[in-house]
N, C-alpha and C positions, 0 to 999 in steps of 0.2 A: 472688482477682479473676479469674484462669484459667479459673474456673469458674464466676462468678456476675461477672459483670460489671458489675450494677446494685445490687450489694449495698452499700448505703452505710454500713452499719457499718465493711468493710472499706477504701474509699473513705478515712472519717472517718479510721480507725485510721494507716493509709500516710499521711496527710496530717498525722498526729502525728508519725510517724518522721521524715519529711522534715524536720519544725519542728525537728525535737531533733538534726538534720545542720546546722543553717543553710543548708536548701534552701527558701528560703521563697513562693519562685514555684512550683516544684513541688509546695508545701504547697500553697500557694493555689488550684492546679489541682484537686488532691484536694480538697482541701473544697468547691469549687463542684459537681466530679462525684457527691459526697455530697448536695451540696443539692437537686442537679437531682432527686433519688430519693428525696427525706424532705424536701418543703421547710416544715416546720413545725416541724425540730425547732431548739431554741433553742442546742444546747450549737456545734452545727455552724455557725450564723449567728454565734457569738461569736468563734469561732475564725477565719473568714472575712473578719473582720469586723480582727481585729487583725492577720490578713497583710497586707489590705489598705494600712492604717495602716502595717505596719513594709515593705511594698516601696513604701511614698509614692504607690500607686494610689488616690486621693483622689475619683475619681467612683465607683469601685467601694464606696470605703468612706461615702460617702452613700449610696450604693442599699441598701448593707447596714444602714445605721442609721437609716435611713427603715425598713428591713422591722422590726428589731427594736424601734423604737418602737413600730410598729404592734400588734407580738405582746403585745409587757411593758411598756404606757404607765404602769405603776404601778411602775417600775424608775426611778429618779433617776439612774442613771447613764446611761441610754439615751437621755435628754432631753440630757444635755450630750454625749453621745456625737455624737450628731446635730447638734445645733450646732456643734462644733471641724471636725465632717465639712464643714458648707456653708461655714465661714470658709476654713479650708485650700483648699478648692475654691474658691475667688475667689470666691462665692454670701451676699455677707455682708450681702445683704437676708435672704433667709432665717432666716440665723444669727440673727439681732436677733430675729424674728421667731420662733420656737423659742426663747429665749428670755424674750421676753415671754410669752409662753404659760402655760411653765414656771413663771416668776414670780406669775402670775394663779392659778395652779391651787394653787401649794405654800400652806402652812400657816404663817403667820407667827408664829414661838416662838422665844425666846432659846436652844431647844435644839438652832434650824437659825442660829443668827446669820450663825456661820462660813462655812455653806455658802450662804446667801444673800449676805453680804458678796461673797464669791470672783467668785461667777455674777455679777452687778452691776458690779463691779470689769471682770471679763473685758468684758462689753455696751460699755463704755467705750472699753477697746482695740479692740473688731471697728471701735466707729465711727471710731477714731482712723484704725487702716489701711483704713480705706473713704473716707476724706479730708473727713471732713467734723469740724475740729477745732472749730469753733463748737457744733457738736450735742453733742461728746464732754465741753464743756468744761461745758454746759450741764448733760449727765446727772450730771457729777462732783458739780455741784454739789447738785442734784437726791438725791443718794445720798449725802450727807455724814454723815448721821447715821448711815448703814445700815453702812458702809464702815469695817472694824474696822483695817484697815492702815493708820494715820493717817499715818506720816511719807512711805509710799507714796501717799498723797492729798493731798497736802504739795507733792512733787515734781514731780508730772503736773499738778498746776493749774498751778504756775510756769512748766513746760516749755508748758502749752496757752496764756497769756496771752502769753507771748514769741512766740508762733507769730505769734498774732492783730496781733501788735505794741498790744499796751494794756500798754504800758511800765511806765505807774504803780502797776498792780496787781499787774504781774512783780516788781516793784522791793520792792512791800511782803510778800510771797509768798516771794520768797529770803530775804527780810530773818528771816523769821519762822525759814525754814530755816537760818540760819546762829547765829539764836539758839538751837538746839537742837543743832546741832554745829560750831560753829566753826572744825574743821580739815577742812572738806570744800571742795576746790579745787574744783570743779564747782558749787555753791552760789555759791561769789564769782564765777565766771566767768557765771554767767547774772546776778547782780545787774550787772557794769559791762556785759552785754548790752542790761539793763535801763535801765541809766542811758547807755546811748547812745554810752559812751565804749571801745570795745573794737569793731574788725570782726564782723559779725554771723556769718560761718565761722570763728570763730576757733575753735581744738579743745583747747588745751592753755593755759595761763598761766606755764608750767613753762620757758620760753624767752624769749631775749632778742624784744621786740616792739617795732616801729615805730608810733609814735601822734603826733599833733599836739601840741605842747607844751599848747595848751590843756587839753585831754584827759589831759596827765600831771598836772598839778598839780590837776586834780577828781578823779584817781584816788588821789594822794597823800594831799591832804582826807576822799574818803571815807574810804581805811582807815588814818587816826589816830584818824579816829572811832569805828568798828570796834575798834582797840586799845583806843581807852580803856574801850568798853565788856566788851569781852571780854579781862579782862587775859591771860589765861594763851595765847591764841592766835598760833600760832609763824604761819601762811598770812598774816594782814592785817597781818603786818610785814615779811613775806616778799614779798609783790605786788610794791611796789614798786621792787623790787630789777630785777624784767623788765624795767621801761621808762625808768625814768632813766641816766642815762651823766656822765661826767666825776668832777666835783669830788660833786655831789648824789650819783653812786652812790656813792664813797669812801666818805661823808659817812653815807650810811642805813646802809652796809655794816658800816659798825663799832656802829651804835647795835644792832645784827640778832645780830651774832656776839658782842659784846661780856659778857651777862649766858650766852650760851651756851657759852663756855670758862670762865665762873666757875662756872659750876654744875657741866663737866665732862661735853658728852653726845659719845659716842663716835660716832655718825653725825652729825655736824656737816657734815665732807665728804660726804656725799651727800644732804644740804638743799639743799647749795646748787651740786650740780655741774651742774645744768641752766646755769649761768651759763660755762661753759666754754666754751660754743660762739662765744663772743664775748673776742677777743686782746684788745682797749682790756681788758675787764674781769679779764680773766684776769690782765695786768700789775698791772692794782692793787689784786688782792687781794692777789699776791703780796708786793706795797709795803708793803701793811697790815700782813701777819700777820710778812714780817722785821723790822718798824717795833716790832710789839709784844715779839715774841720779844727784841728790845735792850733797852724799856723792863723787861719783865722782869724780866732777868737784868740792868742795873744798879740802878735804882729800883725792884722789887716793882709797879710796876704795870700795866695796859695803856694808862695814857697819864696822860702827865705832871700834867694838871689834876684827877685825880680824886685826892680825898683819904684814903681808906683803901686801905691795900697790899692785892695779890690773895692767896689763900692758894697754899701753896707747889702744888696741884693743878693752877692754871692754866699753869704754864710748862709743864707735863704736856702737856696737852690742844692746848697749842700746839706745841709738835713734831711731837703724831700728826697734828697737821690739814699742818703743814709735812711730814711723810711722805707724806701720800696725793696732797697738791700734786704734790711731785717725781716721785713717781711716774707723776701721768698724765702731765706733762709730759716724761717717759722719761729724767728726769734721777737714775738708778737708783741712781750710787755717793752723790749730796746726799742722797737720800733715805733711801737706808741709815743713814748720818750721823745721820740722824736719830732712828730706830728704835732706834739703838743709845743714844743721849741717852735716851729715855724707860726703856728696861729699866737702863739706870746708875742711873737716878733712883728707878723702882719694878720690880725686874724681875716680882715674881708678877701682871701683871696680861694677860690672855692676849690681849686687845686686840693690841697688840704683838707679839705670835705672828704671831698671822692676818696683821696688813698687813706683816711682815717677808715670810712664805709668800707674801704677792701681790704683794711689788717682786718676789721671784726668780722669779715666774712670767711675769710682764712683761718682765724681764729674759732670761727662754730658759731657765730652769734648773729643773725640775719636780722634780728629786730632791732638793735642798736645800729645796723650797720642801714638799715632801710631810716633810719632815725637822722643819720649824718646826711644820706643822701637828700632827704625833706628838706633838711641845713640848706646845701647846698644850693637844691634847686629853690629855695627862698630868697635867695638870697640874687638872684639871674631867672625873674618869672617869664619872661619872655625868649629864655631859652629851651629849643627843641630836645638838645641834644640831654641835659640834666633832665629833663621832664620824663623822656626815654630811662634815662637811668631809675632815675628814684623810683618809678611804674616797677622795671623789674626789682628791685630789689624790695621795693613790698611786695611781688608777688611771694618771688622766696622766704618772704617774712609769714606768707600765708595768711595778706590782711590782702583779701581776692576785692575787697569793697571802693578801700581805700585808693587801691590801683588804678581802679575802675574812672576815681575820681577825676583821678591825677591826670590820667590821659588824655580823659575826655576834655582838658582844657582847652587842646588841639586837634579835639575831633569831632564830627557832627553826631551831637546829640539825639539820639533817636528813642523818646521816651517810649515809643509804641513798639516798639521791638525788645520781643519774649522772651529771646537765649540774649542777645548784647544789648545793652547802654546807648551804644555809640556805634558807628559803622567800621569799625575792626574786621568784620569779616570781608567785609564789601571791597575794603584797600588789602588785603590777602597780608595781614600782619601777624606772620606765621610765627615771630618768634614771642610772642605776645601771646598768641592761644599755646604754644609749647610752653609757657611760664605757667599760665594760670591752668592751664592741665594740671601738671605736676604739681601745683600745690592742692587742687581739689585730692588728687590722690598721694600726699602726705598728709590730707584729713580725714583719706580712710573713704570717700563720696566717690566713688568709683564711677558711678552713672556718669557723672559731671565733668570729670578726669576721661572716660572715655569721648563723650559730647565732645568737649576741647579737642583732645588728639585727633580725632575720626574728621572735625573739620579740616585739619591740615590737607589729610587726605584728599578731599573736597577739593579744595583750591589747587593740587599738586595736577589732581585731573582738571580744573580748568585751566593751569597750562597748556597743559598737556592739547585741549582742546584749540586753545588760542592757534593753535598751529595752522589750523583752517586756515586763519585771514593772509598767511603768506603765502601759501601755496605758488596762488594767482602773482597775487603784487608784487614778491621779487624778480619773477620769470619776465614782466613786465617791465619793470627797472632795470632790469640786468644786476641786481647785487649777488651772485651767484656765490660766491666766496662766503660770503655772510648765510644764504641761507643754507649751505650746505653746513655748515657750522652746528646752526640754528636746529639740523636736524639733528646732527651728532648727539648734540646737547639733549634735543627731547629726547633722544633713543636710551640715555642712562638719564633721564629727569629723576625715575624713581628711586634711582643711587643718591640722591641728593642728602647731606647728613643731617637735614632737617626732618626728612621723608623719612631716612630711616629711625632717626632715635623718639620719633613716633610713634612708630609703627612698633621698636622693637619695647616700648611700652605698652602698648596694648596687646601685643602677645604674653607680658607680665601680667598684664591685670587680667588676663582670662585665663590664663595656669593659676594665679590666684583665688579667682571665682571656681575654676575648677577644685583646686585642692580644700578649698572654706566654703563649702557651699552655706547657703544662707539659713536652712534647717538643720542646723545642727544641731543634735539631742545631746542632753545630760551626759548622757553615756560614754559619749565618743569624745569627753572631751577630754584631753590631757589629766591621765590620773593621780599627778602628783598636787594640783589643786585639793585645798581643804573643803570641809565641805560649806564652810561660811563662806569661800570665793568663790563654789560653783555656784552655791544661793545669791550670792550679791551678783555675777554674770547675768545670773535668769533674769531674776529683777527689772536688770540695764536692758536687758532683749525685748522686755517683755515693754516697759517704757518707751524705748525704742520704737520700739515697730507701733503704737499708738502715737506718738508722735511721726513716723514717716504716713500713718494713713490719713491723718489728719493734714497734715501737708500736702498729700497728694490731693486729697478734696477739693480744698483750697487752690489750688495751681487748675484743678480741672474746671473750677467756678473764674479763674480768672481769666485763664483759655479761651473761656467760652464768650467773656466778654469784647477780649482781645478781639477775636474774631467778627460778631457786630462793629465794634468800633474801626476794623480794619481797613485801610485804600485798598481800592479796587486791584492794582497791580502790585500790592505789599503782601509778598508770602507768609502767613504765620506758620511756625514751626511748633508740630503738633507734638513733640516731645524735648521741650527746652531742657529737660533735667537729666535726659539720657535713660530715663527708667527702659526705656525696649531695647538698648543696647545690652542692656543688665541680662534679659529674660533670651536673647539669645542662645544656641549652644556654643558653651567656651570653648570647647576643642575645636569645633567646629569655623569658627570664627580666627581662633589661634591660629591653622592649618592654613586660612587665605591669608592673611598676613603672612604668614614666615612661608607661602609661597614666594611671594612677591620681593619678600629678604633673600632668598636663594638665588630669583633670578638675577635682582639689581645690585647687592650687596654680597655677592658669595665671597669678597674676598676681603670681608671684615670676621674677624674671632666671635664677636656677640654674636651674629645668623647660626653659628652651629651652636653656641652654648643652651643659645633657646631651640635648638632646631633638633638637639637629642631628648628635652624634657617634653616636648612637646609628641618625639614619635615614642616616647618611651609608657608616657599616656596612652596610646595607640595604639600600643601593642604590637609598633613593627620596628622590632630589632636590629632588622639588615640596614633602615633609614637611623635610626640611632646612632648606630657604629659607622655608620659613614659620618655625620656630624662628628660623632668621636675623635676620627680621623682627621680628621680636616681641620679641628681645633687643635689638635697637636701637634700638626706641620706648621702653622701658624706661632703657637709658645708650648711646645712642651712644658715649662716648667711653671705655666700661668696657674695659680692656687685657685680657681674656677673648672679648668682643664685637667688638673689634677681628680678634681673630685668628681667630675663627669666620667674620667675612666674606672674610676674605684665603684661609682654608682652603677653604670654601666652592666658592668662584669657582675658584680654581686645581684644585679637587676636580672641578668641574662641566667645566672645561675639556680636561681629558684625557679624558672619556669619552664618547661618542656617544650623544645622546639622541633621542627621538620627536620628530618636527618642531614637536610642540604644544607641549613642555616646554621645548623650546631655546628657542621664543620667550617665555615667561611667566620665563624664567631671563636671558634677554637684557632685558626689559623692567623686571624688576627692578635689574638690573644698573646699566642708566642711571640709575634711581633713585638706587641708594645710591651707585655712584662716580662718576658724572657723566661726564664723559669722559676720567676718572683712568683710566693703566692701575694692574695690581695695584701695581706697585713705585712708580710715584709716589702711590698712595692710601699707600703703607705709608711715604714718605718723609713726606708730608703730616705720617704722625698724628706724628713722631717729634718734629718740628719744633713742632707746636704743644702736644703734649701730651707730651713728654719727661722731661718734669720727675722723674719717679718712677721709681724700680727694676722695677717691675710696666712701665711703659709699654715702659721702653727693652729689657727682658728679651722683651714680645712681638712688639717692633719685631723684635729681633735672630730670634725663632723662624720669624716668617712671611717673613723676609729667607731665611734657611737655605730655608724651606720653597720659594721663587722662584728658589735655585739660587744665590744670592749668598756671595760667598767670605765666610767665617768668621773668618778672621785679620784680615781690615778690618773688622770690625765690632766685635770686641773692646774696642774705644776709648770704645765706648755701654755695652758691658753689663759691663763690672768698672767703672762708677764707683757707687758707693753712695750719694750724695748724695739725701736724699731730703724733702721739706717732712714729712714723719710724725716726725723723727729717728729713729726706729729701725725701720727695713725688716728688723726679723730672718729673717719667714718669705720673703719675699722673695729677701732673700740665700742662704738656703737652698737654694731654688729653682734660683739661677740656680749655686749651686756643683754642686748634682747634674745641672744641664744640662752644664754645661763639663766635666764627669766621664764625663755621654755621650757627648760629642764629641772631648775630647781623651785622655780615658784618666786615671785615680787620680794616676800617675805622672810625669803633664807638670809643669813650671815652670808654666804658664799657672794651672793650679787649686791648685797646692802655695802662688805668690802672692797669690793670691785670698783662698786660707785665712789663709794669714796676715796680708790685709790686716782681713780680717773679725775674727779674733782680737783684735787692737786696737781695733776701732770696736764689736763685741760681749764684750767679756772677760767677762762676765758669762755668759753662754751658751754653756749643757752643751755642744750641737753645735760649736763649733768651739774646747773644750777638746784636750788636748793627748792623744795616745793611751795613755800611759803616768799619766797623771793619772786617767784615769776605768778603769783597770786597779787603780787603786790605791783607788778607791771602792770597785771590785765586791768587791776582795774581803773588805772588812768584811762581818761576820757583818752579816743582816738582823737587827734587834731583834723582839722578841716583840709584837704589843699586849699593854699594860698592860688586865687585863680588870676587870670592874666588881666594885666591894667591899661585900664583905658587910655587913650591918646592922652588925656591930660595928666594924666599919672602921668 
């Protein structure tokens, strides 16, 4: 190009490089520089043609699909190429129109059915989001015979008749759809749409709901009718359970659970835990199921008037359901109680594993509960689904090794690969590097913790990339519907709550690394330390770090082998341990992240919580106070949001600002505290929202934070009472708070501990320190690996 600068071969070629870098704007540029100098050739307008499309420049990619129709009007995918071009571009007169064309011109043969179905299909949706659901509802029907996706033609009538509100034909429309799958909650929700009896926003049936009595007893009617015709349907005996209350819910509730503990189905509690959210109902299930558990175990049955005894299976099923009960209810040692009843009575049934492993998880205890899960999956080696389990809950256990093991029983083995074991990364098993992140960073191994999360990243963009291969192929197909989807989808991929709770860890871990930097002198360190604990610190540092160089030595000696030993198209990864993420700037790095949260995720609370400490670092206040905002339109009264406004203001107060910003910072001010100063806003929230560990724990930090003595406020923040009953992580909290303030050593946190000890006994963290010295040093057990045919 040095030399010939109009040459568009070479143009073309650099704008293939660029593609194959994920520089796709720079591709873009190259191929238009190639066009300008060859504008007829076709391979150069296609390729132009799908950057457009993958960097979502939507007028460029109709100019471009306008020229390529023009070239290759005898090309079927260039006709729908150009139609998705003018819909996507808000041009959805056009689109129709391309379209119809397309339709007039093709060749009507059972050999194109598919592909004329799709096209026709799609004409329906351009009119739908063009707002004119009478036309769409019109064409649907218009195209009924043509239209091979029947239960999809099924659904969008129903959904277009509701719109219109012609109730009666909605009504007979779902009807039709619930006779062909009768456990479809969205199906019944648009029929009592239809019949008038259910708020027209209503989004879920899955919840306790408020309706006029009228209106419950025709929703009652309807679905007995529903049961009778569709016997086997668990949803129309289920409905009614959201809207009735008292004596009638007791009353449905047993006729609902009743055939379902004789039969024995192990998710019973989770049919029916949507009903939790409601205490009246929550008590009398509880009535119910110890009402039955008695009839039982004295009479065989679940209630007195029924004439044959239940088989010995349902006393079974009723304890596991009275486990999972206790359980959410945080009533851990009744529940246990219970778990243990069921494995006396059958213990090989692994059910009973699993919800034992999830009371001790609930409970604070991930090592016992990764302990049950090992049970379990021992006991089913050749099951996926407990192998998946047991993996995460050692991760959570923070035994990163053991996991490793376990997994690998089902996964290709890759001894020569530096950062994994196994090929975890290669099948994009995101929530597998989200586990073993998080536990590298509950060990404090930050490099390692970042490594894990930052891959997520990695895989999120080769989605993101995957996109390429449709471009072409659906336009080809005709699946127009799907890959318009398909775009939607990639355009929030980044929203994805995998992506974010990722991400919004590694904007912790580098406010972290920001706020601890790794040289930290004697001086600067917490002055309430004696001086035998800043001696013993130095010591561990100073250990430390002779043990990390010597580690790195070694990793760099085994790199280097790796390397020799490597296949020629096997990438090694030149920093497995994440040490160069470390040496990063953290602000720096924090800043693209919680960009990328602002754009995908603005409308989650965490994006601002981290989005004001991170401009508060930064020194720019107007971006602070905007996060400020916008965390408080979301929960005012959130004990996070609370102390982001008290840090805030107190932040904003000690420093001199541009006389524009002090006034947009004083106007917001009157806003949110009215003519509160900071300490009686912070007395305000304590008084009205106190009630919780979480409240009183940020009353007492943004108290400290305004200079207020410590020893008086004590009285707020060791009382643990809390409406959740069990504040574990909370309590947590507030013990390593009182640790920063008062020192390992005081009476103040040594009572703390042990008051928490009696209100958590069940919880690893505030077991005993010679108790979990006595864990560790049992051998780790091996996994049990999978058995061969003869086995």
């Amino acid at each position: 190009l040095r030399n010939d600068t109009k040459n568009h071969l070479c143009w073309h070629i650099l704008g293939i490089l660029y593609r194959a870098e994920r520089l796709y704007f720079d591709a873009a540029k190259c191929f238009e520089n190639a066009l300008s100098y060859q504008e007829d050739n076709i391979q150069i307008l296609r390729d132009l043609c799908m950057m457009h499309i993958q960097n979502r420049n939507y007028d460029g990619f109709t100019n471009i699909s306008r020229r390529l129709l023009r070239k290759k009007p005898e090309t079927r995918g260039n006709w729908s190429s150009f139609a998705v071009a003018a819909h996507l571009a808000g041009d959805h007169e056009l689109a129709l129109k391309i379209i119809d064309s397309y339709d007039d011109t093709v060749e009507k043969t059972d050999k194109e059915k598919y592909e004329r179905s799709e096209i026709l299909f799609y004409k329906v949706i351009v009119i739908e989001e063009q707002g004119d659901i009478k036309k769409a509802l019109d064409e649907l029907d218009k195209y009924k015979d043509v239209i091979v996706d029947k239960e999809e033609w099924k659904s969008k009538r129903a959904e277009y008749l509701l719109k219109l509100s012609r109730f009666d034909e909605a009504a007979q429309q779902y009807d039709i759809l619930i006779s062909g799958n009768p456990e479809n909650w969205s199906y019944f929700l648009g029929l009592l749409k239809a019949r008038q009896l259910v708020p027209s926003n209503l989004t879920t049936l899955r919840t306790s709901i408020d309706v006029p009595n009228p209106n419950i007893e025709k929703i009652i009617e309807l679905c007995e009718e529903l049961s009778s015709r569709f016997k086997t349907s668990k949803v129309a005996r289920q409905i009614p359970l959201s809207f009735v209350k008292g004596k009638t819910f007791a009353q449905r509730f047993q006729e609902f659970i009743f055939p379902n503990l004789t039969k024995g189905i192990p998710s019973l509690f989770v049919l029916v835990k949507y009903l939790y959210n409601s205490r009246e109902k929550v008590k009398i299930i509880e009535d119910i199921f110890l009402e039955i558990e008695k009839n039982l175990v004295t009479i065989q049955k679940l209630n007195p008037l029924e004439e044959l005894e239940e088989p010995p299976s349902t006393i079974l099923w009723t304890w596991h359901y009275l486990s999972e009960h206790f359980n959410f209810l945080c009533q851990f040692p009744t529940a246990l109680e219970y778990v243990k009843k069921c494995q006396d009575h059958t213990p090989t049934v692994l059910d009973f594993e699993l919800i034992k492993a999830k009371i001790y998880k609930s409970a604070g205890d991930m090592v016992t509960a990764a302990q049950c899960t090992e049970e379990a999956r021992s006991l089913d080696l050749a099951d996926r689904y407990l192998n998946t389990k047991s993996t995460r809950f050692l991760l959570r256990a923070d035994n990163v090794k053991l996991a490793e093991q376990t997994i690998s029983i089902f996964t290709k083995v890759e001894p020569e690969n530096n950062t994994y074991r196994n090929n975890i990364f290669d099948m994009q098993v995101v929530w597998y590097e989200f586990e073993e992140g998080m536990s590298w960073l509950r060990q404090e191994k930050y490099g390692l913790a970042l490594k894990r999360l930052t891959d997520i990243e990695k895989q999120f963009m080769d989605i993101h990339t995957d996109q390429l291969e449709f471009h072409s192929f659906c336009h080809r197909k005709m699946t127009l519907r799907q890959y318009v989807r398909m775009l939607r989808m990639e355009d929030n991929l980044f929203g994805h709550q995998f992506y974010f709770k990722a991400a919004c860890q590694i904007v912790k871990i580098y406010l972290h690394l920001y706020n601890h930097p790794k040289e930290q002198s004697l001086d600067s360190m917490d002055s309430s330390l004696s001086p035998d604990e800043r001696k013993k610190i130095e010591r561990q540092r100073k250990k430390q770090e002779q043990q990390d160089k010597r580690r790195k030595e070694e990793q760099q000696k085994e790199l280097q082998e790796q390397i020799k030993k490597a296949k020629p198209n096997k990438p090694i990864d030149i920093d497995p341990n994440g040490d160069k993420l470390l040496e990063a700037d953290p602000l720096a790095e924090a800043t693209k992240y919680l960009n990328q949260l602002f754009k995908y995720s603005d409308n989650k609370i965490e994006t601002h919580l981290l989005g004001y400490q991170v401009s508060l670092h930064r020194k720019k206040y107007l971006l602070a106070l905007r996060s400020v905002i916008k965390a408080q339109a979301f929960d005012p009264y959130n004990p996070d949001v609370h102390f982001a406004v008290v840090k805030f203001f107190h932040s904003a107060d000690s420093t001199t600002h541009h006389p524009t910003i002090q006034t947009v910072i004083d106007l917001e001010r009157e806003t949110i505290l009215g003519k509160n100063t900071l300490q009686s806003y912070n007395d305000n929230y304590l008084n009205t929202h106190g009630q919780t560990v979480a409240a009183r724990r940020t009353y007492y930090e943004a108290a400290v934070l305004l200079g207020a003595d410590k020893q008086k406020l004590l009285k707020f923040l060791l009382r643990l009472d809390d409406p959740s009953g069990h504040p574990l992580e909370e309590s947590i909290k507030v013990h390593k708070l009182l640790i920063s303030h008062f020192g390992s050593s005081s009476d103040i946190v040594n009572d703390y501990f042990k008051q928490c000890q009696k209100t958590f006994h069940l919880a690893r963290y505030y077991k005993d320190k010679e108790q979990l010295d006595k864990e560790e040093q049992q051998p780790n057990q091996q996994p049990n690996q999978q058995p061969n045919e003869e086995e």
